[in-house]
C-alpha positions in Angstrom: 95.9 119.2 114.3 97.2 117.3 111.5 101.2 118.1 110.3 100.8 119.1 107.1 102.8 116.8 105.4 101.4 116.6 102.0 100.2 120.0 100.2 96.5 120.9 100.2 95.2 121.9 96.8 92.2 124.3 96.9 89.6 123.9 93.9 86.9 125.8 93.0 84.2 125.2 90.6 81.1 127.0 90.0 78.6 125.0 91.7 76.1 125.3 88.8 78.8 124.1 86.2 80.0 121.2 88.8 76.1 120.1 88.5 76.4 119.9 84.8 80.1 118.3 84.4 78.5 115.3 87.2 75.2 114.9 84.6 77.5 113.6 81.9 80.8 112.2 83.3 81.8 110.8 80.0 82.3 114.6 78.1 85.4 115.6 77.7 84.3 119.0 77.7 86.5 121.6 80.1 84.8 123.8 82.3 86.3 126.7 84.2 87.7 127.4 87.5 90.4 128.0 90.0 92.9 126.5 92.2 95.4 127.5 95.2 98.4 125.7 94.9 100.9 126.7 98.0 99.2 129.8 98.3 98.7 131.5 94.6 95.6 130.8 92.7 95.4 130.1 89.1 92.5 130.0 86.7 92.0 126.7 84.6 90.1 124.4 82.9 88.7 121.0 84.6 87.2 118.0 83.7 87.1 114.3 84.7 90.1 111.8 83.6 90.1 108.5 83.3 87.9 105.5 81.7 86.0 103.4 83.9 87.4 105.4 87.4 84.4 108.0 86.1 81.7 106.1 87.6 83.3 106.3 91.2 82.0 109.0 93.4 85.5 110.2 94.1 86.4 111.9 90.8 89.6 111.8 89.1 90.6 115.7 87.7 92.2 116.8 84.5 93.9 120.3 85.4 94.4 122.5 82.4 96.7 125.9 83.3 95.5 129.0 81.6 96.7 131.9 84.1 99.2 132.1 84.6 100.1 129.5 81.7 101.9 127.1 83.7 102.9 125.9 87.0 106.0 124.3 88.0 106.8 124.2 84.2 103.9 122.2 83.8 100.6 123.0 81.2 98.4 120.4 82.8 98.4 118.2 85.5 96.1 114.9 87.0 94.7 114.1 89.7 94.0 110.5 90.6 91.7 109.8 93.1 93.4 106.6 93.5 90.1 104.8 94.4 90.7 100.8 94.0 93.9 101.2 95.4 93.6 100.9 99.4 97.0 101.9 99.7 97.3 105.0 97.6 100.7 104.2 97.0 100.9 101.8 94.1 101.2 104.4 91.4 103.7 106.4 93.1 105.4 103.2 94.4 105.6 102.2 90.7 106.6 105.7 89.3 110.0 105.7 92.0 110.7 101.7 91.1 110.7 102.8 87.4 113.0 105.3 88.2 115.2 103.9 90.3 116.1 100.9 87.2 116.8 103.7 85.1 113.6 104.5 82.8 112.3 108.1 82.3 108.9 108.6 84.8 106.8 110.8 85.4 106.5 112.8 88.1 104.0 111.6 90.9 103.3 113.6 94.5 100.4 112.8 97.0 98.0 116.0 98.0 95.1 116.4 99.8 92.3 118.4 97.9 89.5 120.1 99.0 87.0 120.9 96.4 84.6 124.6 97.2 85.4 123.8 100.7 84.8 120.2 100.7 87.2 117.6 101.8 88.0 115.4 98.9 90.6 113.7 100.0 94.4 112.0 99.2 94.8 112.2 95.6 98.2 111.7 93.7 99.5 114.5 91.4 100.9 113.2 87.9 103.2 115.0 85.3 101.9 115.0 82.4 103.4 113.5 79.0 103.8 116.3 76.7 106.3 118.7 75.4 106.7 120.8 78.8 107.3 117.5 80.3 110.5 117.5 77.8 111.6 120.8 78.4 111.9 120.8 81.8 114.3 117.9 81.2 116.0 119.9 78.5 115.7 116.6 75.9 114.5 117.4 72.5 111.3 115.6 71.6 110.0 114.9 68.4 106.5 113.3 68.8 104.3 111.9 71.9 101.6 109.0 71.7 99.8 107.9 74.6 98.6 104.1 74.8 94.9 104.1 75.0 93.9 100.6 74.9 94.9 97.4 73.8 95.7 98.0 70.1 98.5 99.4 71.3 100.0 95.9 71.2 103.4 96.9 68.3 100.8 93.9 66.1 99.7 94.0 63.1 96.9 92.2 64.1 93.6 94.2 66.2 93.3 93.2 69.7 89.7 93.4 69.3 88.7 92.1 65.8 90.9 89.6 65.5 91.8 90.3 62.3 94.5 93.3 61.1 94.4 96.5 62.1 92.5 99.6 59.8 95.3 101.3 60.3 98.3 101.2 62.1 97.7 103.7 64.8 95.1 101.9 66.4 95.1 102.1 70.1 97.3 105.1 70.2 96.6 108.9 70.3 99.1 111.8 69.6 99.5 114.4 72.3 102.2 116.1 70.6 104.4 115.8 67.0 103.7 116.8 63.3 101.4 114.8 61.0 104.4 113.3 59.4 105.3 111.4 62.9 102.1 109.2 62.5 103.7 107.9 59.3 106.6 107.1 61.4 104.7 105.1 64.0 103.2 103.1 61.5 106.7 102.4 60.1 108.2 101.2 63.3 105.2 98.9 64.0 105.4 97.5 59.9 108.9 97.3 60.9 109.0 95.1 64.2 106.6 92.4 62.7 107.7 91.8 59.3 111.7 92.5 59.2 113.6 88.4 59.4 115.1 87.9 62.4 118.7 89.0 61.8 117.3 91.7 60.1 115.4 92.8 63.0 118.3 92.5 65.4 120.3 95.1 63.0 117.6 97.5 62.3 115.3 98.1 65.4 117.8 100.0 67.0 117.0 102.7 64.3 113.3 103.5 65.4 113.7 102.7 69.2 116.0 102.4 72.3 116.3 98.7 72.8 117.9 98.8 75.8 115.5 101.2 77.6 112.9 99.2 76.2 114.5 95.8 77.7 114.4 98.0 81.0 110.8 99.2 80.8 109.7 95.5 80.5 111.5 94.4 83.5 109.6 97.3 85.1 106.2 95.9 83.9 107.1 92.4 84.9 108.7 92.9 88.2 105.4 95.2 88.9 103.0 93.2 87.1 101.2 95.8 85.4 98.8 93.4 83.5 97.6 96.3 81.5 100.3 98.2 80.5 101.8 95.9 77.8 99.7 96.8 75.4 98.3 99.9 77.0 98.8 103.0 79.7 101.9 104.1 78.0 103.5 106.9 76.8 105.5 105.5 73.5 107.7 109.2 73.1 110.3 109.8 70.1 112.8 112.2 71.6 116.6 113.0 72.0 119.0 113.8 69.5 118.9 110.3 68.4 115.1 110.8 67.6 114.0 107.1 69.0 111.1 105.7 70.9 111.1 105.7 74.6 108.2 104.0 76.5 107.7 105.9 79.8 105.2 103.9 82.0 100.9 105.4 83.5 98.6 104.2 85.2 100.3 101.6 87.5 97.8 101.6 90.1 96.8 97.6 89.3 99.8 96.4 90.5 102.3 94.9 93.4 99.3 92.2 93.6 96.6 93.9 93.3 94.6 94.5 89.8 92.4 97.6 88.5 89.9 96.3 90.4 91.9 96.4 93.5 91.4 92.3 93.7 94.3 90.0 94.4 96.4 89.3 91.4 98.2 86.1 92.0 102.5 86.9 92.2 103.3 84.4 89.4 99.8 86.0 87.2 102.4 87.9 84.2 105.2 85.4 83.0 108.5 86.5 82.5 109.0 87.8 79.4 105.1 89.6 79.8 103.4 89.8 76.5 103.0 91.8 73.2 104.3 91.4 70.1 107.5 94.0 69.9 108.8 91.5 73.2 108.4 88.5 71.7 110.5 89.8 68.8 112.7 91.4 71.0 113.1 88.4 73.3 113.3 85.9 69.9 117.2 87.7 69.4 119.8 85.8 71.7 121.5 89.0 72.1 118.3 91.2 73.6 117.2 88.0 76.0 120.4 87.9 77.5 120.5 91.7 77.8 117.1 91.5 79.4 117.5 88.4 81.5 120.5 89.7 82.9 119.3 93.7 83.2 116.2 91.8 85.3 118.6 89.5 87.4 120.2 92.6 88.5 116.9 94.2 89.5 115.8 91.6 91.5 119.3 91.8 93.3 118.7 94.7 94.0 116.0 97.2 93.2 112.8 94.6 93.6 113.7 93.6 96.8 111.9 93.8 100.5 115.5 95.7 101.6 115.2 98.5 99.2 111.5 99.4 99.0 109.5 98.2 102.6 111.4 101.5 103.7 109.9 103.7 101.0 106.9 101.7 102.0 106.8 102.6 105.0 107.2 106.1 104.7 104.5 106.5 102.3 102.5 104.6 104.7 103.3 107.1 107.7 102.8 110.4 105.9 99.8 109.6 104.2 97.8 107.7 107.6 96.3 111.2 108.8 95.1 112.5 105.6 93.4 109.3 104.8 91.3 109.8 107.8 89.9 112.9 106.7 89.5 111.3 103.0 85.5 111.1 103.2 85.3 108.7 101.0 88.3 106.5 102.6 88.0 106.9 106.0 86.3 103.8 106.9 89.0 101.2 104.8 92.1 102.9 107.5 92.0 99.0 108.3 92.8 97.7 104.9 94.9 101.1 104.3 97.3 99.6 107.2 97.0 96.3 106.4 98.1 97.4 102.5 101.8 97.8 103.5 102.9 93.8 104.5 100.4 93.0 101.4 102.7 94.6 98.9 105.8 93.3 100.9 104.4 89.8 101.1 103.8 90.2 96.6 107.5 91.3 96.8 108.9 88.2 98.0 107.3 85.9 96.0 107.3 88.0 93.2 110.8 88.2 93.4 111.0 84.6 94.4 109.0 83.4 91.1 110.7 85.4 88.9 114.0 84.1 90.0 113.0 80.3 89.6 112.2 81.4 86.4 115.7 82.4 85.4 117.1 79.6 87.0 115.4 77.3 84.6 116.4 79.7 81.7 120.2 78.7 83.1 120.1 82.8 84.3 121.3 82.6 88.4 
């Protein structure tokens, strides 16, 4: 018998409206059902998340409370099936890193589900972005926008086109805030490309926390989250202060590995990573040597083989039985174990890259 040392989430689903949601995985549309969380059910609407991760045959799950109204504080809730990802720990491995340099993260928790009875498998449980998120936190929030794709860039100019943007809130969506914070976005973004250089050292503090933004970068770069420069973001104005915070999703193509769950060469994202609000950032003395010695300090310390192989590890042990009852995972346990040294192996020459780089900035 297997020690129980993830939950099990029970999910039910009419089997006739599971039919139709599987004809058209691309519909946003919510159907109902239940699940039994730690023993209490709840009713709630389902769907399928994600982009491209629709096509796999292990589904990713959108959980929309309705009764009772929330759980754990919490209105919604996703479940990744985590299906490129061998390891099934590179989100969550991500989500603790972030948090351990200091930038706001979601929650993330591995479960095992079982869908009417049928062993799904190891999914991993994230928090959702949005107001509840904020008042569990007790931190006053103002407006949410998630990332969606790459016009999500802080340019003026479309990632896609070539050419400027319709409209400044391109590549973003709003999950929560007032018309009137859409106006503010686009202000922001006008701001960070067209203020002069010493005016954009004095001013950019006014529309966002540059030195959580320094530290979410050196999150993305140690990681190397190729995506989630310009996208899978959560780009949040909160606190009493009322600035933008980036808090960091969908880190599954990372610690050398991409989307794909191909190898992403250690020295693939350079140092300073890419989009247009860091190069501005990084064109002011002041911010590059806040950032070059925030990320010094990280790889001293956080990004190392000492700090996280044990976390590793651990992750590694718990999650071994349940991913030989994953049906759809069963038969990678070889790759699952061999996942572990991988991501240890990116470590060190991530970290060792990334400190050659400093060194020939004159940062050591």
């Amino acid at each position: 018998m297997v020690n129980e040392n993830i939950p099990i989430y029970n999910l039910f689903i009419n089997p006739k409206s599971l039919i139709d949601l599987k004809k058209n995985v691309w519909s946003n549309k919510s159907i109902t059902g239940k699940i039994n969380i730690h023993g209490k059910k709840h009713d709630i609407d389902v769907r399928f998340r994600g982009y491209y991760v629709r096509e796999f045959e292990k589904k990713s799950y959108h959980i929309h409370f309705y009764k009772p109204r929330t759980w754990n504080g919490a209105k919604e809730l996703h479940l990744n099936a985590e299906y490129k990802d061998h390891s099934f720990i590179r989100n969550k491995l991500s989500f603790d890193f972030f948090s351990s340099i200091g930038v706001m993260t979601p929650s993330a928790d591995h479960v095992f589900l079982v869908l009417n009875g049928k062993k799904e498998g190891v999914y991993l449980q994230l928090e959702s972005v949005d107001e509840y998120f904020f008042q569990k936190r007790n931190i006053p929030v103002h407006s949410i926008f998630y990332a969606v794709d790459g016009d999500a860039n802080f340019s003026l100019i479309s990632e896609y086109d070539n050419g400027p943007k319709r409209s400044l809130e391109m590549g973003y969506e709003i999950k929560y805030g007032l018309d009137d914070e859409c106006l503010i976005l686009q202000e922001f973004i006008f701001k960070a490309n067209t203020l002069l250089r010493e005016e954009f050292e004095q001013e950019i503090g006014n529309y966002i926390d540059v030195e959580k933004y320094l530290l979410w970068l050196a999150g993305a770069v140690c990681t190397q989250n190729y995506d989630g420069f310009v996208q899978n973001y959560a780009l949040c104005r909160n606190g009493e202060a009322g600035l933008f915070e980036i808090l960091p999703w969908d880190y599954d193509g990372t610690w050398g590995r991409d989307v794909h769950g191909e190898i992403m060469e250690y020295d693939y994202v350079r140092i300073d990573g890419f989009n247009t609000l860091s190069a501005r950032m990084l064109d002011v003395p002041s911010f590059r040597n806040l950032y070059y010695t925030n990320i010094l300090q990280i790889l001293n310390h956080q990004f190392t083989v000492d700090f996280l192989e044990p976390r590793i590890q651990e992750l590694h042990t718990t999650l071994r039985p349940f991913v030989l009852k994953d049906p759809y995972k069963k038969d990678y346990i070889d790759q699952f174990d061999r996942e572990p040294e991988f991501i240890c192996k990116f470590i060190t020459d991530r970290n060792n890259y990334l400190k050659s780089e400093l060194k020939e900035l004159g940062f050591n």
